[in-house]
C-alpha positions in Angstrom: -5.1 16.3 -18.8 -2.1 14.4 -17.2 -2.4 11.0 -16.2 -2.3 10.7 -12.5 0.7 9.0 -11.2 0.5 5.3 -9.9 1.4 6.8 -6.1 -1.0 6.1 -3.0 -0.3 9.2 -0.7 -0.2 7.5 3.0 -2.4 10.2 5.1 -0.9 10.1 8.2 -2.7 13.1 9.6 -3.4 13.7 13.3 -6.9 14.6 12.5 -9.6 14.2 9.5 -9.3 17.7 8.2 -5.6 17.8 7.4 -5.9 14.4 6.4 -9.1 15.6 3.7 -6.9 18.6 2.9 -3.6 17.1 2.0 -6.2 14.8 0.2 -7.2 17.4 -2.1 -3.8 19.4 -2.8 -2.7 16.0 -4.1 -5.7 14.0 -6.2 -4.6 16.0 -9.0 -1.1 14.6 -9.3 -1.9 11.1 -7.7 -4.5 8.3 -8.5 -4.6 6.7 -4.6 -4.6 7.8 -1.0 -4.0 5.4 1.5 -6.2 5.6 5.5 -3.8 4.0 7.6 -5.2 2.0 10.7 -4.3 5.1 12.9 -6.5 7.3 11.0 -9.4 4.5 10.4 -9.7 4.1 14.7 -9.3 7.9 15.2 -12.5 8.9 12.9 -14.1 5.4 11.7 -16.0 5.3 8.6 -16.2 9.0 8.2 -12.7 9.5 7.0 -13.5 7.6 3.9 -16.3 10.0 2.6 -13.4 12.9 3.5 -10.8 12.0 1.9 -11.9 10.9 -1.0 -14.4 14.5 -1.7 -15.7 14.9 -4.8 -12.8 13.7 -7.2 -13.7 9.9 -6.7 -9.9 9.4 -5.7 -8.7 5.7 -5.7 -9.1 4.8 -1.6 -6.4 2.1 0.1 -7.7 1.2 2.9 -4.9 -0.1 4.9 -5.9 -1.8 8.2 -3.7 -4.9 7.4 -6.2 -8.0 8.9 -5.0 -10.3 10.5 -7.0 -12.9 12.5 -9.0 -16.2 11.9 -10.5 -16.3 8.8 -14.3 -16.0 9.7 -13.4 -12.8 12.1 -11.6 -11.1 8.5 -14.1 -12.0 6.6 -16.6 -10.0 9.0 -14.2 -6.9 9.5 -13.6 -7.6 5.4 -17.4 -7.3 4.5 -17.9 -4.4 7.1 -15.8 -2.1 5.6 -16.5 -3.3 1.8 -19.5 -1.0 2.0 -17.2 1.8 1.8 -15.6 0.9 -1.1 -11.8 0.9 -1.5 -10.3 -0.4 -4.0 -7.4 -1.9 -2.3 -8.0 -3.3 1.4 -4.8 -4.9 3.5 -4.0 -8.1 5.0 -1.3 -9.9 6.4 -0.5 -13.1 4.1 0.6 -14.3 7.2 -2.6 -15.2 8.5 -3.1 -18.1 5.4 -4.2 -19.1 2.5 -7.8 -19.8 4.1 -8.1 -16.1 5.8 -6.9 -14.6 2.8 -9.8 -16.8 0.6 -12.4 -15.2 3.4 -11.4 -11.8 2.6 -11.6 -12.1 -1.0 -14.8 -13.7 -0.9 -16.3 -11.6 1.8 -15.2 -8.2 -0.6 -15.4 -8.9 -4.1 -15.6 -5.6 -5.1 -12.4 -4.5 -3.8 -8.8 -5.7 -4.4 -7.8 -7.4 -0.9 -3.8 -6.5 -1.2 -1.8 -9.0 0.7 0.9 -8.0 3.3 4.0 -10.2 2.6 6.6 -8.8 5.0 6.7 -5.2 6.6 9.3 -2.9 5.4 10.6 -2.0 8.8 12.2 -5.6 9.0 15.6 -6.3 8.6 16.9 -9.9 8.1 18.0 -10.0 11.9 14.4 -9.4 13.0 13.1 -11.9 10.7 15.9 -14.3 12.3 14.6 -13.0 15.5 10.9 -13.7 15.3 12.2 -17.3 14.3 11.3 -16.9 10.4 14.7 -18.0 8.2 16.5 -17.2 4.8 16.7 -13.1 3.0 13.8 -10.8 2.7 13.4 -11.3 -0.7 12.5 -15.1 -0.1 10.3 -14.7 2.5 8.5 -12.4 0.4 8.3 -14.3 -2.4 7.0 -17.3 -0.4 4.7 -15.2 1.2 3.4 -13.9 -1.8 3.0 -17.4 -3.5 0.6 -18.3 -0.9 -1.5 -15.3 -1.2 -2.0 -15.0 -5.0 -2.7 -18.8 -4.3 -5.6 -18.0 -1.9 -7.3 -15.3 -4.8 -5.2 -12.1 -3.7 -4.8 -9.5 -6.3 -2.7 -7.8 -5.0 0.4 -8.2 -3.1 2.4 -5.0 -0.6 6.1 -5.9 -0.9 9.3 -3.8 -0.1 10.8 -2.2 -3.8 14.1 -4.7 -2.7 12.1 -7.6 -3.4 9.3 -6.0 -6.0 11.5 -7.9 -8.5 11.6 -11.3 -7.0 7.7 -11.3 -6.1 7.2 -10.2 -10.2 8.7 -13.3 -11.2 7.2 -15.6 -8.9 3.5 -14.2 -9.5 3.7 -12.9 -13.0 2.1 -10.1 -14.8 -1.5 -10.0 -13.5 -1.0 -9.3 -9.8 -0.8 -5.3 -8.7 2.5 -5.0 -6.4 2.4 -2.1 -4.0 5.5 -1.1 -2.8 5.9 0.9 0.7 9.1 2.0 1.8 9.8 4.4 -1.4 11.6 7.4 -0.4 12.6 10.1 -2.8 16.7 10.6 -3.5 17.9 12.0 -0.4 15.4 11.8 1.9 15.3 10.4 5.6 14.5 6.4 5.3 12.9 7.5 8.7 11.4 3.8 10.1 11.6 2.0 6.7 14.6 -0.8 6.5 14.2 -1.7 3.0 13.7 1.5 0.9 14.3 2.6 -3.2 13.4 5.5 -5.0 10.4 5.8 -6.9 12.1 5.9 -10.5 13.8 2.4 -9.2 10.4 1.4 -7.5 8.9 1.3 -11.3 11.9 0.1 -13.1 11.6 -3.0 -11.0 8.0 -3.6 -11.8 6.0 -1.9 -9.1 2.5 -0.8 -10.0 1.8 2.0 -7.2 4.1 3.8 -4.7 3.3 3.9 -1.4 4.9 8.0 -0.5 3.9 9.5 2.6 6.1 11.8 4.7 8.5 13.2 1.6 4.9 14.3 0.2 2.7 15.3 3.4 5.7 17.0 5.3 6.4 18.8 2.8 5.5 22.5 2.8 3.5 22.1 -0.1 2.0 18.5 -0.6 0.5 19.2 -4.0 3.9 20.8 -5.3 5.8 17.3 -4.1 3.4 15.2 -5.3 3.2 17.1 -8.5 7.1 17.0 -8.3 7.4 13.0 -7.9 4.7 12.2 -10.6 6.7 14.2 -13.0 10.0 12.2 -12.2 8.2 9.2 -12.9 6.7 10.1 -16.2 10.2 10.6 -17.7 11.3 6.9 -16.9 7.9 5.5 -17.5 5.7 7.8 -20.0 
């Protein structure tokens, strides 16, 4: 049987049931799918069970926290229960909320937020934070593998940068990966999934080129194969 490939399918779905069934037409191909916040506040808890069905699915659960640290570490430990293996937050918040999440779920991977991919440089310039992407990531990064994160979410344009600063041990999720030729849609900072891996991302973040496709499973099955001829 093949290997599924290292891509979290985003589930933006309007409701549960597409969301569970573009779940299933892609488990096969894929090893994660991600519950965005949307979804998570539409059908709470529930959507969990759903989506990941009987094939026991990797589950990101991707609510990015960010707020003191005791108030994370509550919202971290409530939804540990359902365990994902990769829960968001922003490594904006600090070293000491991203410590509380760690500690209060220490069965799943908190996955640290280092800069949203819709940013451009002029909205980071904007919002008063200086220099390129890729240092701000980096920096960002730093701080939250400091703090116990193992994992880091960072743009594929600075994947590279973030590798060399954290080393080998730290997963890197990379939104923002868009097949060749498709619309870059809200994402300012994009690569495709073949340059995604060569630059030393560990899972894809893929939603729209997969779920509006008209068949999920087929794209999903399409992209896996891609990456398995530049990384078998």
């Amino acid at each position: 049987m093949t290997t599924p490939a290292p891509i979290a399918v985003a589930l933006d779905a309007p409701d549960m049931e597409t969301a569970a069934r573009w779940a299933g037409l892609v488990t096969p191909h894929v090893s994660t799918v991600k519950v965005g916040l949307e979804l998570y506040l539409r059908h709470g808890p529930d959507v969990i069970a759903s989506v990941r069905g009987a094939s026991g699915v990797q589950v990101f659960l991707d609510l990015k926290l960010h707020d003191i640290p005791n108030t994370v570490a509550a919202a971290a430990r409530a939804v540990a229960r359902l365990k994902p293996t990769y829960l968001t937050v922003h490594a904006a918040g600090g070293p000491a909320m991203v410590r509380a999440a760690v500690e209060a779920a220490p069965n799943t991977q908190i996955a640290a937020v280092t800069l949203l991919t819709s940013l451009s440089e002029a909205d980071l310039r904007e919002i008063g934070i200086q220099g390129p992407p890729a240092d701000v990531a980096r920096r960002m990064a730093a701080v939250a593998v400091g703090a116990g994160a193992q994992a880091l979410v960072c743009s594929p344009r600075e994947v590279a940068a973030v590798r060399a600063e954290v080393g080998p041990d730290v997963t890197l999720i990379t939104p923002g990966v868009r097949p060749a030729g498709a619309d870059t849609q809200d994402q300012a900072r994009v690569a495709t999934p073949e340059d995604a891996i060569a630059q030393g991302a560990d899972l894809l973040v893929i939603g729209r080129p997969i779920t509006g496709a008209p068949d999920p499973g087929a794209a999903a099955a399409g992209i896996a194969a891609a990456l398995r001829r530049v990384s078998p």
